[in-house]
Kinemage of the C-alpha trace (Angstrom):
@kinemage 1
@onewidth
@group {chain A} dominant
@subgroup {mainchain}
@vectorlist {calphas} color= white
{ca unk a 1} P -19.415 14.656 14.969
{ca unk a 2} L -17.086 14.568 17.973
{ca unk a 3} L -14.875 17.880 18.770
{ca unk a 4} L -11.631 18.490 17.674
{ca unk a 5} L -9.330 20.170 20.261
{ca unk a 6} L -9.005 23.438 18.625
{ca unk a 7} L -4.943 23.122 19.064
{ca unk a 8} L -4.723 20.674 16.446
{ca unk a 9} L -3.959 21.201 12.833
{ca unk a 10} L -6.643 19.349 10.712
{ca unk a 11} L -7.353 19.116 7.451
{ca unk a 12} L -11.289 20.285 6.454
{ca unk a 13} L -13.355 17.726 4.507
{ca unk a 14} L -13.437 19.699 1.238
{ca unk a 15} L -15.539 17.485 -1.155
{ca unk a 16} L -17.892 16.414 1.262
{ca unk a 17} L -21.644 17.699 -0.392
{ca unk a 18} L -19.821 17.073 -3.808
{ca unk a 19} L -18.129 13.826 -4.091
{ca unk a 20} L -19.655 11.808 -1.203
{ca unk a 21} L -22.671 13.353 1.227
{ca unk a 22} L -22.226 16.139 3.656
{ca unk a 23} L -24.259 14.977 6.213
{ca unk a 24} L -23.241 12.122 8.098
{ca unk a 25} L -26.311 10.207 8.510
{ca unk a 26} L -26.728 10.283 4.654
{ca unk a 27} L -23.155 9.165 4.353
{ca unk a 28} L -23.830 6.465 6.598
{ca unk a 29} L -27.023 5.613 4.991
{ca unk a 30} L -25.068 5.183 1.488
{ca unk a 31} L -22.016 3.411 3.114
{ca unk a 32} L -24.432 0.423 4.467
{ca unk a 33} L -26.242 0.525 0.795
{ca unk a 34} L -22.741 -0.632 -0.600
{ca unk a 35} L -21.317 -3.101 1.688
{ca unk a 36} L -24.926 -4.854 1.529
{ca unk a 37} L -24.332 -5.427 -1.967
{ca unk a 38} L -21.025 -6.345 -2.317
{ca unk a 39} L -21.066 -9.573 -4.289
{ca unk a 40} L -17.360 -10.523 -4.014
{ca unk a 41} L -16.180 -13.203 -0.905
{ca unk a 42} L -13.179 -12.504 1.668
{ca unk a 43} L -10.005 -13.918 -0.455
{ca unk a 44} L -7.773 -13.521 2.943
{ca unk a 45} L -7.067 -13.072 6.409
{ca unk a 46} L -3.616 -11.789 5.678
{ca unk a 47} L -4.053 -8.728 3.601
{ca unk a 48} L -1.512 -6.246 3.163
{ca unk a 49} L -2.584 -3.578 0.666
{ca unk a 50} L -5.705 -2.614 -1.286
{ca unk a 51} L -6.112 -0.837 -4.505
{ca unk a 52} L -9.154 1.779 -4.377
{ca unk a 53} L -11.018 4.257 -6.938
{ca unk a 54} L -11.849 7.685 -6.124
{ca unk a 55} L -14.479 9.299 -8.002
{ca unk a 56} L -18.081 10.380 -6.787
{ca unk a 57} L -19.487 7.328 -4.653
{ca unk a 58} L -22.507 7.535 -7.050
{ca unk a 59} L -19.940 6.336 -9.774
{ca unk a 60} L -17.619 4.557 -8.263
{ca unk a 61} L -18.699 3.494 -4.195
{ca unk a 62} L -19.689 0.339 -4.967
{ca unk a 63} L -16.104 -1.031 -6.632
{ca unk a 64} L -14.640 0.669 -3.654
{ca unk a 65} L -16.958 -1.144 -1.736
{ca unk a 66} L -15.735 -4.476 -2.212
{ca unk a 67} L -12.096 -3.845 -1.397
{ca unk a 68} L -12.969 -2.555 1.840
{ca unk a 69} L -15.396 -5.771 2.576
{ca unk a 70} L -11.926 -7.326 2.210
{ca unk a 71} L -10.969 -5.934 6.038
{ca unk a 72} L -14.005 -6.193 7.431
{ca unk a 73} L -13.625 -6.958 10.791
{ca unk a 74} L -9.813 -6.564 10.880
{ca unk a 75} L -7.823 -4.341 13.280
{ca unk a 76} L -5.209 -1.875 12.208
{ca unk a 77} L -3.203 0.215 14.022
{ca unk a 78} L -2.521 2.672 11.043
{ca unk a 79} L -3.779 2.638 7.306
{ca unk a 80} L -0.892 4.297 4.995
{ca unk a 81} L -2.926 5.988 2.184
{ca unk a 82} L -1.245 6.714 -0.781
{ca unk a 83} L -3.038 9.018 -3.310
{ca unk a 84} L -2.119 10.942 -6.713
{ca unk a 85} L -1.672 15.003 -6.426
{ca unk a 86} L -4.356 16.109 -9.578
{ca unk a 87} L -4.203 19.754 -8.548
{ca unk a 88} L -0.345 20.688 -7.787
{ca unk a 89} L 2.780 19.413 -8.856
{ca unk a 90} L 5.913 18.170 -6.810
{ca unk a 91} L 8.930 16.733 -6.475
{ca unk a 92} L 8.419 13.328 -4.354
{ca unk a 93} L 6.033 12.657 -1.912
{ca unk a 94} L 4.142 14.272 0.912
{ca unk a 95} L 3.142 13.495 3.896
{ca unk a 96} L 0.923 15.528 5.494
{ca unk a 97} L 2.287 17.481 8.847
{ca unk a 98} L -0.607 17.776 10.863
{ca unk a 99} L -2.598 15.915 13.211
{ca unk a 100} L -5.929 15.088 11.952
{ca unk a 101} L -7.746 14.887 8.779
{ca unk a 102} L -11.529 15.334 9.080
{ca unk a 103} L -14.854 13.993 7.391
{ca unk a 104} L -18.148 13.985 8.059
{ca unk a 105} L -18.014 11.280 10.351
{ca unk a 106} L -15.244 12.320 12.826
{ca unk a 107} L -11.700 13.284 12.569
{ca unk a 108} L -8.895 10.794 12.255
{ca unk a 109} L -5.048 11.096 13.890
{ca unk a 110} L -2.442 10.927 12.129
{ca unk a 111} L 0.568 8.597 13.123
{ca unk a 112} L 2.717 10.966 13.852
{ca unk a 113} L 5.682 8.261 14.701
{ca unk a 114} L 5.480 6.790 11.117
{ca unk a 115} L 5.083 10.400 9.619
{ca unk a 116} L 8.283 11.281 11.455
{ca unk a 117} L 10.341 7.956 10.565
{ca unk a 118} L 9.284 8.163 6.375
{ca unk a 119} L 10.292 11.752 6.336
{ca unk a 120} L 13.614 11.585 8.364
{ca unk a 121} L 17.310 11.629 6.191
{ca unk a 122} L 15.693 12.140 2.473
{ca unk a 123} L 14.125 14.549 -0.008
{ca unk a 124} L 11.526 12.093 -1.642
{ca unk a 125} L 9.101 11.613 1.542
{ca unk a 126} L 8.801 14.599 3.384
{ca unk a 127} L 6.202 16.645 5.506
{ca unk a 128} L 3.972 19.325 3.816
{ca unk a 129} L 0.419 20.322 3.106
{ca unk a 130} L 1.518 20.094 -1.036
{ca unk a 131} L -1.375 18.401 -2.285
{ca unk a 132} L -3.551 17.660 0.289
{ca unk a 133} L -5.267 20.769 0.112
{ca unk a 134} L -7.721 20.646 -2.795
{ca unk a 135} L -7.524 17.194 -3.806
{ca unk a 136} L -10.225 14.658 -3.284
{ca unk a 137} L -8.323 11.564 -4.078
{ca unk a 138} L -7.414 10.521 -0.521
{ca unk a 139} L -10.533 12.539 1.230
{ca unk a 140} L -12.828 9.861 -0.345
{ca unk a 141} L -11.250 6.806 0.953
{ca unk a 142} L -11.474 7.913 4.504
{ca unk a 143} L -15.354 7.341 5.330
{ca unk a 144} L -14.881 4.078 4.158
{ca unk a 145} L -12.120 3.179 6.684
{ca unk a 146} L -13.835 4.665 8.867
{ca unk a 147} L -17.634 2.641 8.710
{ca unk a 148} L -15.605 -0.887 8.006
{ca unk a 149} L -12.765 0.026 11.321
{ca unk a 150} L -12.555 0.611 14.584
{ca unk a 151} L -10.033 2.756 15.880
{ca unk a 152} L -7.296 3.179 13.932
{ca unk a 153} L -4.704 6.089 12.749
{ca unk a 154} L -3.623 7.164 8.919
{ca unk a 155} L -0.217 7.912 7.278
{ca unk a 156} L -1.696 10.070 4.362
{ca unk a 157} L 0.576 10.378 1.642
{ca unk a 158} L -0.144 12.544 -1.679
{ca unk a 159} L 2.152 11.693 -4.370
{ca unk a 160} L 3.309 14.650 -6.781
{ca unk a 161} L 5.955 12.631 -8.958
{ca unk a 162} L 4.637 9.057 -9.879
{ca unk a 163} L 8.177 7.930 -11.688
{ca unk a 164} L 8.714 4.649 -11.087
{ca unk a 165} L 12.482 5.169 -9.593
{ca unk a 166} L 10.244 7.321 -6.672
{ca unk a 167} L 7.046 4.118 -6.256
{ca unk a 168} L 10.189 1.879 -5.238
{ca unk a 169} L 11.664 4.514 -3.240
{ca unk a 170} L 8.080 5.143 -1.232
{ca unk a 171} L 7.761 1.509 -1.448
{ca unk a 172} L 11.055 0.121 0.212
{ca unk a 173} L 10.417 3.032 3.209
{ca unk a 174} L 6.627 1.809 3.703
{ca unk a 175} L 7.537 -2.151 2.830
{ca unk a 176} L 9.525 -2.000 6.245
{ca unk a 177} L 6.212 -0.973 8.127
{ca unk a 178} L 3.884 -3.568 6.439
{ca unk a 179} L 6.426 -6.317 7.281
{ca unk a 180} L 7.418 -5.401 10.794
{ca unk a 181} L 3.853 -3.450 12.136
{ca unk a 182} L 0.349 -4.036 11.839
{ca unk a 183} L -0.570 -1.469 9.000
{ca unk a 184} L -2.688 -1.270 5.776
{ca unk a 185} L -1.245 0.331 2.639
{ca unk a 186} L -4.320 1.687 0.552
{ca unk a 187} L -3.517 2.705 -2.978
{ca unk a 188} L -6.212 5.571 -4.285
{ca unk a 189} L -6.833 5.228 -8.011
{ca unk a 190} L -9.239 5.892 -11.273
{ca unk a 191} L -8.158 4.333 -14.678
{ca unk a 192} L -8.093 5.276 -18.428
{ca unk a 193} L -10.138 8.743 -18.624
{ca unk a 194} L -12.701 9.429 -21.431
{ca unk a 195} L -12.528 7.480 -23.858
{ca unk a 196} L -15.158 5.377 -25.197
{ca unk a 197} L -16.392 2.171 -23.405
{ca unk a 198} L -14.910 -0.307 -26.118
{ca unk a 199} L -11.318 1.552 -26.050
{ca unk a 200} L -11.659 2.068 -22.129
{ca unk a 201} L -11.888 -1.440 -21.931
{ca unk a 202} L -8.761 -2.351 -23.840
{ca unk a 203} L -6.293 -0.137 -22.149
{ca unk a 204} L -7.961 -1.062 -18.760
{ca unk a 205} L -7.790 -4.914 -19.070
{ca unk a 206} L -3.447 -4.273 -19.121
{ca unk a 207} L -3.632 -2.745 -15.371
{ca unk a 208} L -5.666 -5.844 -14.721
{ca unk a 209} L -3.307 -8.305 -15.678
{ca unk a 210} L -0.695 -6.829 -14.280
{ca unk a 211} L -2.576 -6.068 -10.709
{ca unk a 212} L -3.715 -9.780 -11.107
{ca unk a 213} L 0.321 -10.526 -11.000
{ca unk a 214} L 1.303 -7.989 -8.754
{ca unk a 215} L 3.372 -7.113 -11.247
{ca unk a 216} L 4.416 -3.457 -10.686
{ca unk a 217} L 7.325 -3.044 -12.413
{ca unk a 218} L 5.186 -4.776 -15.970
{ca unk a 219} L 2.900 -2.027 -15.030
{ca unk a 220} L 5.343 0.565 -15.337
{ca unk a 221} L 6.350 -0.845 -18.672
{ca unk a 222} L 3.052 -1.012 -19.870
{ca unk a 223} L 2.474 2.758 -18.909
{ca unk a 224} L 5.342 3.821 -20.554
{ca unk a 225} L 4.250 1.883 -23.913
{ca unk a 226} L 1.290 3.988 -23.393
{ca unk a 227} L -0.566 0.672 -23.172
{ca unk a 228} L -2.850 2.009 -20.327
{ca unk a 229} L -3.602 4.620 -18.087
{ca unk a 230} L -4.018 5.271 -14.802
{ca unk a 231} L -4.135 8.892 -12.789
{ca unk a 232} L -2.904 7.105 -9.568
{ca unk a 233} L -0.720 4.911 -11.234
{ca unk a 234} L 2.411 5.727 -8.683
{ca unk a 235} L 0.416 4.959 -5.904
{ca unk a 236} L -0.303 1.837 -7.327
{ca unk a 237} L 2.821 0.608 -8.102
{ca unk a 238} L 3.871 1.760 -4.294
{ca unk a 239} L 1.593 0.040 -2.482
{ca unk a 240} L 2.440 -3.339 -4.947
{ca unk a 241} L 6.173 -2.966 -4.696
{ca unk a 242} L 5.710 -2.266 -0.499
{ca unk a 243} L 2.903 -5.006 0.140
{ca unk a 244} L 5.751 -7.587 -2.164
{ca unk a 245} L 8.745 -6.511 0.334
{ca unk a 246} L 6.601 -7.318 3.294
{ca unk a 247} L 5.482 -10.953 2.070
{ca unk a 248} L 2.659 -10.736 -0.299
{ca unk a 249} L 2.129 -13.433 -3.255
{ca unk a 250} L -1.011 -12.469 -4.396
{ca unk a 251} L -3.403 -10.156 -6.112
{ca unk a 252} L -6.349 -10.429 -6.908
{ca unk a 253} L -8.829 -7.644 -9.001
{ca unk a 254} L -12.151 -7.468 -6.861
{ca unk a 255} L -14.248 -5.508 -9.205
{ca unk a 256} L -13.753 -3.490 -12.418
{ca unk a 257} L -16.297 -1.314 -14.303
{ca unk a 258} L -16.524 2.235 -15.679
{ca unk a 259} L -18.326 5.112 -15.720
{ca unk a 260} L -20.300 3.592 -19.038
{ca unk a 261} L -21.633 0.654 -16.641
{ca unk a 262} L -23.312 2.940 -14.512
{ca unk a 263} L -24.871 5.980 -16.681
{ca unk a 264} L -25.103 4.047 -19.509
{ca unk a 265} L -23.113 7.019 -21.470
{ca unk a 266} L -20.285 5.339 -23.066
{ca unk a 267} L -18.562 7.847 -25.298
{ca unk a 268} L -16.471 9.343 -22.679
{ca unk a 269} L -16.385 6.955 -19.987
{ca unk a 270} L -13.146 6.601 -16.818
{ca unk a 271} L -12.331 3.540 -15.716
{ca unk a 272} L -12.298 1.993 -11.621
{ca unk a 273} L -10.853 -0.875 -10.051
{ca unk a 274} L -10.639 -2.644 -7.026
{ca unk a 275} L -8.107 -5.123 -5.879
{ca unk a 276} L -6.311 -7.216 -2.586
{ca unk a 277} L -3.044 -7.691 -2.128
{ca unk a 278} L -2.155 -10.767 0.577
{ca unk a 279} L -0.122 -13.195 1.427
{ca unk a 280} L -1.894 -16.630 1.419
């Protein structure tokens, strides 16, 4: 792994060794393993945002996997990551105020430009290290970015409150960049959490439908029915609302499975799901 000028702040791959491999080759190895089998075709050339899961790769990887075949080939100049805070809870959202955030495979920038315009003039978006510290939900996207990408910069943004009030908020701030710059909005998300596989199912299929008609503010709705679950549900409904502001018409779920599908253990199972957002 290249050097990282020992002036910069960066943020430490934590769950490297636990959620994903610790050493790169291995990583490397198991990234190539999933985008060989991804079964699912290109949908677009125009795509805006992607919805992501972020449990263990052995559990979840491969429905990663085929959102990220989605931008295979593409070139971004920044991917906005949105991800839910697990560990802490805050007010808003936050950005994170250093320069780099590091995996196994190399260190990534951060645009500080964007970072600076999101967090100017409000108390929703702002810079801090609040839950980007010990949280694995936007760690685990990165290697993926970074095997399917060239060079490219992140916005990484850990969400504390997930009302819906602050997703449109987020959303009309980061709706401006998708529309007027070449950027990616990734949404980091698991679904319903340990139920059985039959029940999982059920509450799962809602965020379907309504992913399938980028349909954020039904998915709200449905969440507050307590028709479904989702832990990342705010970035969700962020990246939707943004990637509709900016021109996309379309959504379409890649892959959905749970945790039942691969360990064959379906009394407590959590649900995943990929999707595209675009705009043809």
């Amino acid at each position: 792994m290249e050097g990282i000028n020992k002036n910069l702040k960066v943020r430490k791959a934590v769950f490297a060794g636990s959620f994903y491999p610790f050493e790169s080759d291995e990583l490397l190895q198991d990234l190539s393993s999933m985008f060989k089998s991804v079964k699912g075709e290109r949908v677009s050339e125009k795509v805006l945002g992607l919805l992501s899961p972020h449990a263990g790769y052995i559990y979840s990887g491969q429905v990663a996997a085929e959102a990220y075949n989605q931008i295979k080939g593409r070139e971004y100049e920044t991917v906005i990551i949105i991800a839910p805070s697990h560990r802490e809870y805050f007010m808003g959202a936050s950005v994170y105020g250093g320069d780099v955030y590091e995996t196994p495979l190399g260190g990534i920038k951060i645009d500080k430009e964007l970072a600076e315009i999101c967090t100017q003039s409000n108390e929703k978006v702002y810079l801090s290290d609040e839950g980007h510290g010990d949280e694995h939900s936007l760690e685990v996207q990165l290697p993926f970015l970074q095997f399917i990408l060239k060079e490219f910069k992140i916005l990484p943004i850990v969400m504390g409150d997930q009302s819906y009030s602050n997703c449109t908020y987020l959303g009309m701030i980061l709706g401006k960049f998708l529309k007027e710059r070449n950027v990616l909005a990734v949404a980091s998300s698991d679904l319903s959490h340990f139920h059985n596989y039959d029940t999982a199912v059920k509450l799962d299929n809602h965020i379907v439908n309504r992913v399938n008609n980028l349909d954020p503010e039904g998915l709200s709705r449905d969440l507050e029915q307590k028709k479904c679950e989702a832990c990342g549900a705010g970035p969700m409904m962020a990246v939707m609302y943004a990637a509709k502001l900016a021109g996309a018409k379309f959504s379409k779920v890649l892959s959905y499975k749970n945790s039942g599908d691969v360990t064959d253990d379906k009394w407590k199972v959590v649900g995943y799901l990929s999707a595209v957002i675009y705009g043809d």
